[in-house]
N, C-alpha and C positions, 0 to 999 in steps of 0.2 A: 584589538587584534585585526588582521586584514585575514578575513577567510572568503574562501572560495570552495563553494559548493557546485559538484558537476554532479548530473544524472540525464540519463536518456529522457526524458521526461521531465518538465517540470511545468507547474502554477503559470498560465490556466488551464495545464490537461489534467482532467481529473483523475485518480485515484490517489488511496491512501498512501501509498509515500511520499508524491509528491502536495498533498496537501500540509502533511505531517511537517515535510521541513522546510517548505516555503512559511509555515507559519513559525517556525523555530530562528530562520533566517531575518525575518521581519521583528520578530521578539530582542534578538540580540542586537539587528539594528538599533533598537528604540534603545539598547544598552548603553550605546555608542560605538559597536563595533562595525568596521566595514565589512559590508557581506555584499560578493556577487556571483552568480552560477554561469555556470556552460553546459550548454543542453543543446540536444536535437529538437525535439518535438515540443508541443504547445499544443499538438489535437488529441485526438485519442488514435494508437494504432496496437495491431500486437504480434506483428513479425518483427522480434525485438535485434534480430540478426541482420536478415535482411531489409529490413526498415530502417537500419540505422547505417547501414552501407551503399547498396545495389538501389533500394527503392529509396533512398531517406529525399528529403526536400529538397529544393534547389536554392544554393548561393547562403553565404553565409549573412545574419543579419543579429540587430539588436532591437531590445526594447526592455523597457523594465515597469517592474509591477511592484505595489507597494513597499517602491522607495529603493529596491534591490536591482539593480543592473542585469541582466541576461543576455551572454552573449552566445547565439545560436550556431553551429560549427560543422559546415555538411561537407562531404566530398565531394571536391572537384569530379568531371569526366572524368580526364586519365584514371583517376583515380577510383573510379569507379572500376572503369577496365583494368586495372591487372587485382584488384581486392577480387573480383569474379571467381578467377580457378582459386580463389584459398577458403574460401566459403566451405567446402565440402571439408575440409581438410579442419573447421574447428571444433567439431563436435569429437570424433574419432581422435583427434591429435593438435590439442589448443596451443600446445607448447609450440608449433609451426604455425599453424595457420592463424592466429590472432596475434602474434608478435611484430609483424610487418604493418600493420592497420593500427596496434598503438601505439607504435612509434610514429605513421604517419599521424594519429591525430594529437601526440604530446605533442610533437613539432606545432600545430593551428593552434593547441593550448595557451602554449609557450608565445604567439605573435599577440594575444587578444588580455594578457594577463600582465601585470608587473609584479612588484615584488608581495609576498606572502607568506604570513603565518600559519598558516593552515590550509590543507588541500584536503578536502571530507565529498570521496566517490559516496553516492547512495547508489549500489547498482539495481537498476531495472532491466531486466532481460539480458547481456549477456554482457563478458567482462574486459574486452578490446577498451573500453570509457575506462574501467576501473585501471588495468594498467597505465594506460595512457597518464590517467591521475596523476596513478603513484611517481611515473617518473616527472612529470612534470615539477611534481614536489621534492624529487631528488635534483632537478637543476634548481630550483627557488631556494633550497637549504630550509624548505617547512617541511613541518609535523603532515603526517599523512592519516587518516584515519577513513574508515570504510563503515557502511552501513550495510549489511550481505543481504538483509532480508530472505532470512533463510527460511528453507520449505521445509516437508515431509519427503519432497521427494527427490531432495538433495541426500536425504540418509540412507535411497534407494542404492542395490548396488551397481546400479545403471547411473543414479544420481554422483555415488563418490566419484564413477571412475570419469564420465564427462565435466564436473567440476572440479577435479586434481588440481589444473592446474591457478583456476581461481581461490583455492582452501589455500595454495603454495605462498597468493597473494597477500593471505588474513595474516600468514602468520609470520609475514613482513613489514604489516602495519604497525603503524606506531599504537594504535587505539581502532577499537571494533567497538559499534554501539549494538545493542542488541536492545530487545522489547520487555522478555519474560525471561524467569530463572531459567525452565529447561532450554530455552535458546543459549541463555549465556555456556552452559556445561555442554552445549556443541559445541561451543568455540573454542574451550578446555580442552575434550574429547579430541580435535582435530590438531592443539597442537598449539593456539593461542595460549600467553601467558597470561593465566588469570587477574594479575592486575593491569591489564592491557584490555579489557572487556569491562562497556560500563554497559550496566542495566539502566531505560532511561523511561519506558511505558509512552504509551501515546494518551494525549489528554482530545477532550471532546470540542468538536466544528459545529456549533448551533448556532440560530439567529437566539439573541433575547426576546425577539416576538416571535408570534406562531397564533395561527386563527382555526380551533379543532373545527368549529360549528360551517366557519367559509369551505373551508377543504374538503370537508363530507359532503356539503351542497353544490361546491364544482365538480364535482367527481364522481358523483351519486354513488357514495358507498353510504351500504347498506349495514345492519344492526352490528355485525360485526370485520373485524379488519387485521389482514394478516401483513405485512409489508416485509417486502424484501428490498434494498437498499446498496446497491452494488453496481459492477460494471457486468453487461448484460454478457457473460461468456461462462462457456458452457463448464468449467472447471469450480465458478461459482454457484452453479448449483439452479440458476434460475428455471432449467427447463425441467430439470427434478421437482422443484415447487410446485410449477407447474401442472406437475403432472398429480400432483399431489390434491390440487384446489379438487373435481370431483369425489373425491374419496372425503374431501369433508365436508362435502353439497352434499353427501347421503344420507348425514343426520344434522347438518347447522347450513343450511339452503342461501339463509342470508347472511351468508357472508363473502367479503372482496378481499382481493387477492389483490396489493398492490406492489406495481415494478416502476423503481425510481433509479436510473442510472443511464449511460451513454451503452447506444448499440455498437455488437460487432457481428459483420457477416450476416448470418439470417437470422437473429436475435427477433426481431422486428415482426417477421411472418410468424415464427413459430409462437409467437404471444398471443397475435392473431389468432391461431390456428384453432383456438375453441371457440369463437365468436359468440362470447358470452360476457353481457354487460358487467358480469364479476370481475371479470379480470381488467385492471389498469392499470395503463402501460402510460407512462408519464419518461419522457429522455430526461440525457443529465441536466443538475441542477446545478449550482454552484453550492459550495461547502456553505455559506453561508445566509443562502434564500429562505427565508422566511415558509417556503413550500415544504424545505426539508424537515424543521422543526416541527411543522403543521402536522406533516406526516407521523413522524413520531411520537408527536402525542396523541395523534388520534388512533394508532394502532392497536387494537388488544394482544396481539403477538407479533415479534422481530424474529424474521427466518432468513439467515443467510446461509446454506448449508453447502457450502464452501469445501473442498478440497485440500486450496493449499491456502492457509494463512498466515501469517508472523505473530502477530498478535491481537490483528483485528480492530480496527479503529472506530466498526459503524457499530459492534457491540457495544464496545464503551459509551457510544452517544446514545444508543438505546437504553441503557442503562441511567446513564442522564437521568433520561425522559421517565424512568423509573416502570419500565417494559423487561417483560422474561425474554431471555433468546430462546434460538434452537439454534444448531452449529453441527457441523459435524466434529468427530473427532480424532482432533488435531495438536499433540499435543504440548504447543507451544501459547494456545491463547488461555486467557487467563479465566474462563466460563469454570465454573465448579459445578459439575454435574448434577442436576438436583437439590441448589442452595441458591444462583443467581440462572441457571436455563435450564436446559436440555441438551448432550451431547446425542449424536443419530449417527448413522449410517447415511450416504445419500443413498437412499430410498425411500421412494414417493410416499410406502404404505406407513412403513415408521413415522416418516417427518408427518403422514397427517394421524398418527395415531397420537402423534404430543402434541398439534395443534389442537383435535378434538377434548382431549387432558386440560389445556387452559380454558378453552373455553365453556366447558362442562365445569372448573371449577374456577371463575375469576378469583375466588378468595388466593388460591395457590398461585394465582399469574401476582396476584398483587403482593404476595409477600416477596417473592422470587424476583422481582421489579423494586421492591426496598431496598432487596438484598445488593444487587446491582449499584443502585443507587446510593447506599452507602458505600463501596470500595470505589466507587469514582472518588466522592470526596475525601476517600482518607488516604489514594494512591495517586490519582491522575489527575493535579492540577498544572497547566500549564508555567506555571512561574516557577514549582519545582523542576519541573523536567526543563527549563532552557537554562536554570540555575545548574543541574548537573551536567549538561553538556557545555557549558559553560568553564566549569571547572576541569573537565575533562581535556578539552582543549590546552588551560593554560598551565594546569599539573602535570600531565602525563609527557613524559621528558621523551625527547627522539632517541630511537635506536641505536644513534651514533653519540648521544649525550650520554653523561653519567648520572644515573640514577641517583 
């Protein structure tokens, strides 16, 4: 199959979607399918509006990363100037102001693309790229399918009424991949035909090596280690941890508090801001440095107490590594309350009252880190999950086909 994978982001910007399907893309390659994306970004940003319009890069270019083509697609000037006044106009009224911006970018689509079996939007931030997709895949005569990466706070009633008209999108797709069950019965709920939604899980980004004894001695962590494992923003919860670490210096003194991920904004100071040899601050790594795995095994608890998740990718690799989470609760990830982590509130005093729970009883972090550890192996291996999006692909008949 000739597919084509577009997302505001992709590999080598870090986070979980776009790690998820650059390694999905790369998988299928090795299949023998041709796979190549169109994307903005390759750094990390998170004005996914205005960074993908007004401020996005300059000049369109290419390069490709293992073995996969990416062709990068910004606006022109002009075109910067009249997208300007519709900017305001997409939140309040998307049906207007995002329709002019994807037709201009299915048009650059359309010059950088030939012919194709598949057109699969993964949207990140906002859905001018998703439409754009979808019609680019109605001039191609391909199957369109969407990855929504849906929230919590798309079920808001603020969330339904500013995404209307991307839900209008889903339920024009040929196929919708989602993470977890209760994602899948949003996409029911909203109006998708349930065999048009594949459930597909994300499988785990670790090196085969990892050195616990080097990582504790570069880093000087101490007896014990809490890690959190994310992009530094403030919806992921890292300044609640944060805020958390002295409340469990009150009775486990020795212990670090480690942050592994790319900053945004003032992520950087506010880590600072206890100046306290507990706390480290380590930027992003790559999905698969040898650093990250080090971390993960060397941690006694995995705190990512998160907001909005899908289904959470750095759980699962905590899990791997056979570590209890904490999370908040969300609920579309796949954490079972009290059998593989801890679901919380963000709230400093909670998240450190489960942190002081593990490590007052390692027996219960170790059983809870089995538990983990087994639903990797019997849900999340990677050759299943490119096996059913694989089939999803060459099964699921287009909307204008006969069933």
């Amino acid at each position: 199959m000739r597919i084509l994978h577009t997302a505001t982001a992709y590999y080598p910007s870090v986070g979980g979607a776009q790690l998820h399907w650059f390694t999905i893309g790369r998988m299928l390659r090795e299949r023998g399918h041709e796979v190549s994306a169109i994307s903005q970004w390759k750094d990390q940003r998170n004005r996914y509006l205005l960074d993908s319009t007004l401020f996005a890069p300059w000049g369109d270019d290419r390069y490709e990363v293992g073995g996969i083509p990416v062709h990068r697609v910004q606006p022109t000037a002009l075109a910067r100037c009249w997208m300007a006044p519709l900017i305001p106009l997409c939140f309040p009224f998307p049906e207007i102001g995002y329709a002019p911006m994807s037709r201009w970018f299915a048009k650059r689509f359309a010059a950088v693309t030939g012919e194709l079996d598949v057109v699969h939007n993964i949207r990140i931030g906002r859905e001018h790229l998703s439409w754009a997709s979808w019609q680019l895949a109605q001039r191609r005569g391909a199957k369109y399918f969407n990855t929504p990466n849906y929230s919590p706070r798309m079920q808001s009633g603020l969330g339904r009424f500013v995404m209307r008209n991307f839900f209008r999108l889903l339920r024009r797709s040929d196929g919708v991949f989602v993470f977890t069950p209760a994602e899948a019965e949003e996409m029911v709920r909203l109006g998708v035909a349930r065999e048009r939604v594949c459930q597909i899980g994300v499988g785990p980004l670790l090196s085969e090596t990892w050195d616990v004894a080097g990582f504790k001695e570069r880093y000087g962590i101490r007896r014990n280690m809490v890690l959190f494992l994310g992009q530094k923003l403030p919806y992921k919860g890292f300044d609640v941890l944060l805020a958390a670490a002295p409340k469990v210096w009150e009775t486990h003194p020795e212990t670090s508090f480690v942050f592994i991920g790319p900053h945004y904004n003032d992520s950087e100071r506010v880590l600072a801001s206890l100046k306290d040899p507990r706390v480290v601050d380590i930027p992003r790594v790559d999905a698969m440095d040898p650093v990250k795995a080090s971390a993960l095994a060397a941690a006694d608890v995995f705190a990512l107490p998160s907001r909005q998740e899908g289904i959470g990718g750095v759980y699962i690799e905590a899990w791997a590594m056979r570590k209890p989470v904490i999370c908040c609760r969300i609920p579309f990830l796949t954490v079972e309350d009290g059998v593989d982590g801890f679901m919380v509130g963000q709230d400093a005093s909670e998240i450190a009252g489960r942190i002081r729970l593990f490590l007052e009883q390692p027996e219960l972090a170790r059983k809870m880190g089995e538990a983990g550890r087994a639903k990797v192996e019997r849900e999340y291996s990677w050759e299943s999950i490119v096996t059913r999006v694989e089939r999803f692909y060459r099964e699921t008949p287009r909307r204008g086909d006969k069933a």
